[in-house]
N, C-alpha and C positions, 0 to 999 in steps of 0.2 A: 425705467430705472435699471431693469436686470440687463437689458442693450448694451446700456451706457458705461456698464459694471463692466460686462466680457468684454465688450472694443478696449477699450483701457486696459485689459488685463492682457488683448493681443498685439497692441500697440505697445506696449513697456517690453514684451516678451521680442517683437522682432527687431526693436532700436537698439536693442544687448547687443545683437549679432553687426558686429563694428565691421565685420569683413564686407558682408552683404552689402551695407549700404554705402562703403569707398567703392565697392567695382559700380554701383547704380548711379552714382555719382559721381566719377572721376573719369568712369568709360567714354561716354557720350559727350563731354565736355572734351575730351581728348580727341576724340573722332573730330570733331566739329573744327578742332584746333587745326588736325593735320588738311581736314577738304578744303576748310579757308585759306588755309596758307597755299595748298596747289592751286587754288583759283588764281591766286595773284592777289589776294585779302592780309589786309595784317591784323596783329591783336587788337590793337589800341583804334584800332580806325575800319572806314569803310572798306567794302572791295574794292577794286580796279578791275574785274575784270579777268581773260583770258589775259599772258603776259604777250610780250612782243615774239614775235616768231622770229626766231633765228633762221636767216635766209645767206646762201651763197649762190653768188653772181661769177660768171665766166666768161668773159669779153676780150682777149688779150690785146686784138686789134682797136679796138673802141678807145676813140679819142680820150684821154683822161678830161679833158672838161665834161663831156657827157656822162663819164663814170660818175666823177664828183656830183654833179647834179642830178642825176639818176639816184645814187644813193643817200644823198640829202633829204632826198624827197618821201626815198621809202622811211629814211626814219625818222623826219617828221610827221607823218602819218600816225605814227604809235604803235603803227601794226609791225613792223620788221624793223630788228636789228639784222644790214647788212655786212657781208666782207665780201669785198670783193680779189677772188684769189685763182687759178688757174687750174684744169682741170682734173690734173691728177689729187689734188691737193681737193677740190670738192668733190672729189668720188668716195674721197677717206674720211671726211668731214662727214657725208649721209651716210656712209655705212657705221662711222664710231656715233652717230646720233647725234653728234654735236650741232648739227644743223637739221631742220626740221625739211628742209629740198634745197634743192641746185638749181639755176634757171644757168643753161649755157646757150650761149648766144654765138650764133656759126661765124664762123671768121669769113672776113670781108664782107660783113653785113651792112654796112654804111656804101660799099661800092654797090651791092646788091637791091639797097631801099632805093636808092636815088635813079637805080636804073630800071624800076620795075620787075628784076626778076625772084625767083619764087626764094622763100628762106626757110629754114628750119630748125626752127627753135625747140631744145630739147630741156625737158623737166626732170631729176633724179630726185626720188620722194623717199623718205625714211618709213618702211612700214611700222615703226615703231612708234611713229608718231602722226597717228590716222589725221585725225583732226585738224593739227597744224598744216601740213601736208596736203591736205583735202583742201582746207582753206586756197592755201597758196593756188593750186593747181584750178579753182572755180577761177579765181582774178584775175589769172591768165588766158581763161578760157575765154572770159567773156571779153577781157580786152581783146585779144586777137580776133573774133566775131565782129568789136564792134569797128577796128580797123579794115577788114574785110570789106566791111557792108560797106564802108565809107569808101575806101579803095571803089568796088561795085557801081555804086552809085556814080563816083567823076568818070570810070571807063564809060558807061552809060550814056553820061549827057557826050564827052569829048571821046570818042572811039580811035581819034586817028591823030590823038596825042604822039607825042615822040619826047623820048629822054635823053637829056645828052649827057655822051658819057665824057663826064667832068676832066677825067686824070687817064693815062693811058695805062694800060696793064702794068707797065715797069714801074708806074709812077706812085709813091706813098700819100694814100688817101690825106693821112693825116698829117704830115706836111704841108699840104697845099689846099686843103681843107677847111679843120678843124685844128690847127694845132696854135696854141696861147687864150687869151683869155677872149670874151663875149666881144670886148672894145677890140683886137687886133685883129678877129675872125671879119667884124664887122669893118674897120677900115680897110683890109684886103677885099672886101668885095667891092669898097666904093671907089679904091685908088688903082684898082688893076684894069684899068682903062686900056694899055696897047695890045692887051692880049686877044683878039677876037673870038676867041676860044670862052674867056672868062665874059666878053660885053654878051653873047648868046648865051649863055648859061643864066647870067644874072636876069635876062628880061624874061627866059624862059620860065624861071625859076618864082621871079615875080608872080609872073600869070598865071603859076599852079596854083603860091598860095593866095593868091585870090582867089582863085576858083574854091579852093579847099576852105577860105572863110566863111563863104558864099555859103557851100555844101554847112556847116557848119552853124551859119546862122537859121538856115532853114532848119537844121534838124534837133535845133535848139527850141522851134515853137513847136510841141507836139498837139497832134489833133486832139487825144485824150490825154487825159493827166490825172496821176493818183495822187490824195492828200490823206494820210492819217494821222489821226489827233487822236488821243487817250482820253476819253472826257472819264472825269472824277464823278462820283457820285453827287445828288443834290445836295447841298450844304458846306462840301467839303472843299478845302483847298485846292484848288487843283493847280499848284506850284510841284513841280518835279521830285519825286522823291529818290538818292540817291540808294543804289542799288547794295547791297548787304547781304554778302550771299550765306553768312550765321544766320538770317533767317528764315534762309530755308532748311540747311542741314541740322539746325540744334532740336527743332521740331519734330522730324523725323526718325534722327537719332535717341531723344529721348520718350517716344513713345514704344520706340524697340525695346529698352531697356526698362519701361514700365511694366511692360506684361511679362518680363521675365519675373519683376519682383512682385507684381501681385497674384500671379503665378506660385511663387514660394509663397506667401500668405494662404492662400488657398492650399496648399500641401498641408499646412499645418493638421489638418483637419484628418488627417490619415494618423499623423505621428499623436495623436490625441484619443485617435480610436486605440492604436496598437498601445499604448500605456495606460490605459483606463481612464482618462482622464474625462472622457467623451462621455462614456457610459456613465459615471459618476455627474454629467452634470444632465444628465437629461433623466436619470432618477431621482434629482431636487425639484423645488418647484416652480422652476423654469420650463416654459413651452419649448417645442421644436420652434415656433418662430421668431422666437427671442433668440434662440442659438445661433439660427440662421440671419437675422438679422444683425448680431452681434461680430459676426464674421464676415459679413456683406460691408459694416460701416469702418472696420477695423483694415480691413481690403484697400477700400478706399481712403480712407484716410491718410495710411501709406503711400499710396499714387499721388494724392494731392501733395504732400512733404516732397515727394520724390522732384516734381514736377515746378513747385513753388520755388525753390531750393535751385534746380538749374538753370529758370529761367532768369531770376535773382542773378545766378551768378554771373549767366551766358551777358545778361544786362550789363554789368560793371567789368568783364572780361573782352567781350566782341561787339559790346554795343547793340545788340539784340534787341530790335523794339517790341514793346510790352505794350502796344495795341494804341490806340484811338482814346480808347476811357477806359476806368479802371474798373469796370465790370466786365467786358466783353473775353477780356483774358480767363479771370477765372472761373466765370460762367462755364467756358471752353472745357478747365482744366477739369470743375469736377465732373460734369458731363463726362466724360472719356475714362475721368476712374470710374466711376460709378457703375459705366457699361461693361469695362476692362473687369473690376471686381464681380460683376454678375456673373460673364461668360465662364472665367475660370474656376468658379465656385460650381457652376454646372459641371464643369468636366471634372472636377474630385469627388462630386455626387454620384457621378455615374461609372466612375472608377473604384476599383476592389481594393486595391492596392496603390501604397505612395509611388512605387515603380513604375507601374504601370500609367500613373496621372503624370513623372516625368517625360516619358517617352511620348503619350500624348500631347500634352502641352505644349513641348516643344515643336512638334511636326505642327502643331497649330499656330503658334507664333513664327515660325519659318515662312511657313505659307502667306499668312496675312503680312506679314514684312514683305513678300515678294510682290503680291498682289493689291496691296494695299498704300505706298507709297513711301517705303519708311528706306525702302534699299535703293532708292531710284525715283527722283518727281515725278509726280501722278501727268505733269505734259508730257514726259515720255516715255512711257506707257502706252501700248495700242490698245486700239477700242476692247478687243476682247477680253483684258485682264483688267478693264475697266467693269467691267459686264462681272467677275466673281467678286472683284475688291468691294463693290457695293456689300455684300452681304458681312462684311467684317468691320468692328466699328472704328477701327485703325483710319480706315478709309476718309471715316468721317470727321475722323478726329485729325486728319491731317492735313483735310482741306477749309476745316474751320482755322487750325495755325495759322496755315498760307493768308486766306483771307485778313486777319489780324495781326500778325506779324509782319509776312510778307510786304500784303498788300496793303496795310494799315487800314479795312476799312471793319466798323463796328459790325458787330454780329447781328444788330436790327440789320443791315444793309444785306445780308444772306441768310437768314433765319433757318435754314434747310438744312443745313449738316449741323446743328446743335438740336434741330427738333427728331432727326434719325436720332441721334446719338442720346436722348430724352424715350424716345419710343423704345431702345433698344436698350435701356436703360431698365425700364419699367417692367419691359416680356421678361430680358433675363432673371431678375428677382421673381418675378410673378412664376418664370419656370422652376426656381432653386423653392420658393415657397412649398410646392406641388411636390417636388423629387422630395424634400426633405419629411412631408407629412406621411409619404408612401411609404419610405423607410422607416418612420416611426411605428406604425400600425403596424408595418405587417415582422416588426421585430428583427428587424435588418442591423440594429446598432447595438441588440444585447451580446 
């Protein structure tokens, strides 16, 4: 009963405090707001994803039917929005950021494909824009490899190929070429019958790409073949679940901002000693472990609101899924205050002062943010800060989210980070019990 008295009596005392609970509240919600939106997420709806990569192409010679279709292609894909503009004009594009890279493609490179000789294709990449940048510059790499090998492979079989050189030096590729639509390209190859120039080129031209289908079909059966499939757990749907990236960041973000405010709950206990308030209740007929329980359930209680409250929101805000069933969530939530409430009630026990439990707490909550998941997903994270985050119950708590949020699946389905976070639950109060009996004895709170 005397428990249920003091929680109540700290619970009324920290809901007064209107400020504390808009930044606990408004903070993480707003964070969440801004990282979905740079994903390419909107409010009202799922993610999308990484957006389109703004890409600039430099070809000046390159037939416009090739451009056109070249670029069509990239941006049906979804991956790049392109322009295609000339090179002075994309050197100023990646250095103002407007464009995430350049691909310039060498002049007379259509006289140079058709004749075998070597070309070089240059990349200008924005360092401002790692990521993007990086992407672009992997698709090129690997294409150009896998034209290479293929190149490799026909010199191979045919060594003593020859290419005819279609147009003469004075002569415009793309005139006599490529120039008008697919149907005019194609009736000039089949009505230029007097030119023996054009009847050698066309049979030559034939027999490459047949050869080049050939190459093509064969390299199309591979010996080995990878297939991965996502299986669901037993029972569960295993229809697609569309990707939502508020469920990873509201998680993270609002466990950050839990241990700050059960952090202040646990301060109290200083500003209680320094007004007498402390000493006045531990010479009534309340035990130390009424007190200390009373401050343990008052702790938590507050995390749970806290936590109840933004996922509630994050819900009808970002569409935030709230689990599989309606227990696994809040199983989750008190677990992580109840741990969160232990730990920081340790470090006001073993702290002299409310100053001095500021400055610790905080280096405490910095840390386990860093190492623990909440600054950055626990995939990437290298093993070795996987190796301290264990020991923080943030860690636990934020791979049980992932699991339930994330990945919608129930807490029966990974029992492991809610039975730490239950063990770690239990030691911390079992330690706060112990520190707070020692201080009673040996007269530490008169």
């Amino acid at each position: 009963m005397l428990v249920k008295v003091l929680a109540k009596k700290d619970i009324l005392r920290l809901m007064s405090d209107r400020r504390a609970l808009v930044v606990n509240m408004v903070l993480p919600l707003l964070l969440t707001f801004i990282m979905g939106l740079s994903f390419g997420g909107g409010i009202f709806g799922k993610s999308s994803g990484i957006s389109a990569i703004p890409l600039a192409l430099v070809g000046s010679d390159l037939p416009e039917m090739l451009k056109d279709r070249l670029a069509q292609g990239l941006r049906d894909s979804d991956f790049f929005e392109v322009t295609w503009t000339d090179s002075l004009t994309a050197d100023a594009m990646v250095r103002r950021g407007e464009v995430a890279a350049a691909v310039v493609l060498p002049p007379g490179m259509m006289k140079d494909f058709f004749q075998m000789k070597p070309m070089a294709v240059q990349l200008w990449k924005d360092p401002g824009s790692e990521l993007k940048s990086g992407i672009v510059e992997q698709i090129i790499t690997r294409a150009i490899r896998q034209y290479q090998a293929g190149e490799a492979a026909y010199l191979a079989l045919w060594p003593n190929e020859e290419y005819p050189n279609l147009v003469d030096d004075n002569e415009d590729l793309d005139d006599s070429f490529f120039s008008g639509d697919v149907v005019k390209v194609w009736q000039r190859w089949r009505s230029t019958s007097d030119d023996p120039r054009w009847t050698e080129a066309r049979g030559n031209m034939i027999e490459a790409v047949d050869r080049h289908l050939a190459l093509t079909k064969a390299f199309d059966q591979p010996v080995i073949s990878l297939t991965v499939h996502d299986k669901a757990p037993v029972g569960q749907d295993e229809t697609s679940k569309d990707v939502n990236l508020f469920d990873y960041f509201l998680p993270g973000f609002s466990v950050f901002f839990l241990m700050f405010a059960v952090a202040a709950s646990a301060r109290d206990l200083h500003r209680e000693k320094l007004n007498g308030t402390l000493h006045r209740q531990l010479l009534s007929s309340m035990s130390s472990t009424d007190f200390l329980l009373g401050k343990w359930v008052s702790a938590t209680f507050q995390g749970v609101f806290q936590l109840v409250v933004l996922y509630l929101v994050g819900a009808i805000l970002f569409q935030v899924n709230l689990g599989p069933n309606a227990w696994s969530l809040p199983l989750a939530v008190l677990l992580c205050c109840s741990a969160a409430a232990g730990l920081f009630l340790i470090i006001a026990l073993i702290t002299t002062t409310e100053k001095m439990m500021d400055n610790i707490s905080t280096v405490v909550v910095l840390i386990s943010a860093m190492v623990g998941g909440n600054m950055m997903p626990l995939d990437a994270l290298p093993l070795w800060v996987h190796t301290f985050g264990r020991f923080g119950f943030n860690y636990w708590a934020n791979i049980s989210f992932n699991n339930i949020m994330a990945q919608n699946h129930s807490a029966a389905d990974n029992p492991q980070p809610l039975l730490v976070l239950l063990g770690m639950s239990v030691a911390f109060l079992a330690v706060n019990l112990i520190l707070i009996r020692l201080k009673s004895r040996k007269g530490v709170w008169a």
